[in-house]
C-alpha positions as CSV (number, residue, x, y, z in Angstrom):
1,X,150.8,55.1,47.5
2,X,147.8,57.3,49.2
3,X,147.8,56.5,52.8
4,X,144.4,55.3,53.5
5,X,144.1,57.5,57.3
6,X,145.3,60.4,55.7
7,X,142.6,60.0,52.8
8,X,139.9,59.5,54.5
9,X,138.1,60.0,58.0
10,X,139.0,57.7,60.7
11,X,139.1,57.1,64.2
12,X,140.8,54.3,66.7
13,X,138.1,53.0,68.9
14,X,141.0,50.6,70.8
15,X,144.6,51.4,71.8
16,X,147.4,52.7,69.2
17,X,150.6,50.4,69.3
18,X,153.7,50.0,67.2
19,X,152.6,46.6,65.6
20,X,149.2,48.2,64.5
21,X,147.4,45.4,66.7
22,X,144.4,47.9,67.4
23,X,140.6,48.6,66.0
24,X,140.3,51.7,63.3
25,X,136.7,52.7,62.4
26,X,136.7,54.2,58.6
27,X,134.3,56.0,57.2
28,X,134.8,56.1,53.2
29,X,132.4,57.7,50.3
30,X,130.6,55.5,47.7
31,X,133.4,55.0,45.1
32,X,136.4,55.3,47.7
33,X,139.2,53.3,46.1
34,X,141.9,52.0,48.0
35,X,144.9,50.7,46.5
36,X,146.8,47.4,47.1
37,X,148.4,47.6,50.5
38,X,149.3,45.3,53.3
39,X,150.1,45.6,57.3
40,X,152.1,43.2,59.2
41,X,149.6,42.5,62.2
42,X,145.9,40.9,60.7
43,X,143.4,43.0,59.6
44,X,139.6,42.6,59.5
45,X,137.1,44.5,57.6
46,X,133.8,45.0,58.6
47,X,131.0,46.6,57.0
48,X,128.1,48.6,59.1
49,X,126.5,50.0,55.5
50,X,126.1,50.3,52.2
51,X,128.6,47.7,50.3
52,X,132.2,47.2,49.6
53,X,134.1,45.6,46.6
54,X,137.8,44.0,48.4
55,X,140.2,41.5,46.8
56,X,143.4,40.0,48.0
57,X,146.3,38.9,46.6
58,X,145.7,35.5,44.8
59,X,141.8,35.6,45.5
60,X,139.1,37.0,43.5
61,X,137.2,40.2,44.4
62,X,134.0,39.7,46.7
63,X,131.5,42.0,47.1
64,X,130.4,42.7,50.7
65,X,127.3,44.3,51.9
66,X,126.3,45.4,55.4
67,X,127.1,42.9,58.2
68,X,130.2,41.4,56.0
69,X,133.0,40.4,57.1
70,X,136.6,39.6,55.6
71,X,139.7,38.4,57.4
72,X,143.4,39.5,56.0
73,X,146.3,37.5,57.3
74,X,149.7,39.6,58.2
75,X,151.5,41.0,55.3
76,X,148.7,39.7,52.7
77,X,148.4,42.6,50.0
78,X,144.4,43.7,50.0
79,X,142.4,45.8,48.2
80,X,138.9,47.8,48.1
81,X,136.3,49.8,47.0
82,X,133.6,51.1,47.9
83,X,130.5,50.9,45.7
84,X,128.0,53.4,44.7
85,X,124.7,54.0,46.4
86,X,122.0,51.6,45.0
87,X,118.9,53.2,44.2
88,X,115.3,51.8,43.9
């Protein structure tokens, strides 16, 4: 499995800690794809632009645009993508 911070650029905008309990901002190209993964603290993803494809275990995929927001419980195995630039 790719690590996701090593494949693409990232920063922490609030405090590191063992548990992972802190705030990661991602910035990912249209078509980014990354695989099924999980972490053991909650995660939430939050989309400033363009649009993201995500799926967890057990749930279908949802497409989320800018302003979206999805909640991952502890240890839930998550997915996404990142979609391609719309053009008019």
């Amino acid at each position: 499995m790719i690590h996701i911070y090593r494949s693409y650029p990232w920063r922490a905008s609030a405090g590191i800690s063992r548990d992972y309990t802190t705030t990661f901002l991602l910035k990912a190209s249209a078509g980014c794809q990354v695989v099924p993964h999980y972490y053991t603290a909650e995660e939430q993803l939050v989309v400033i632009r363009g649009s993201v494809i995500t799926g967890m275990q057990g749930m279908r995929d949802v497409t989320l645009t800018a302003g979206g927001v999805a909640v991952m419980p502890g240890k839930a195995v998550y997915w996404f993508s990142c979609s391609p630039p719309t053009h008019p």
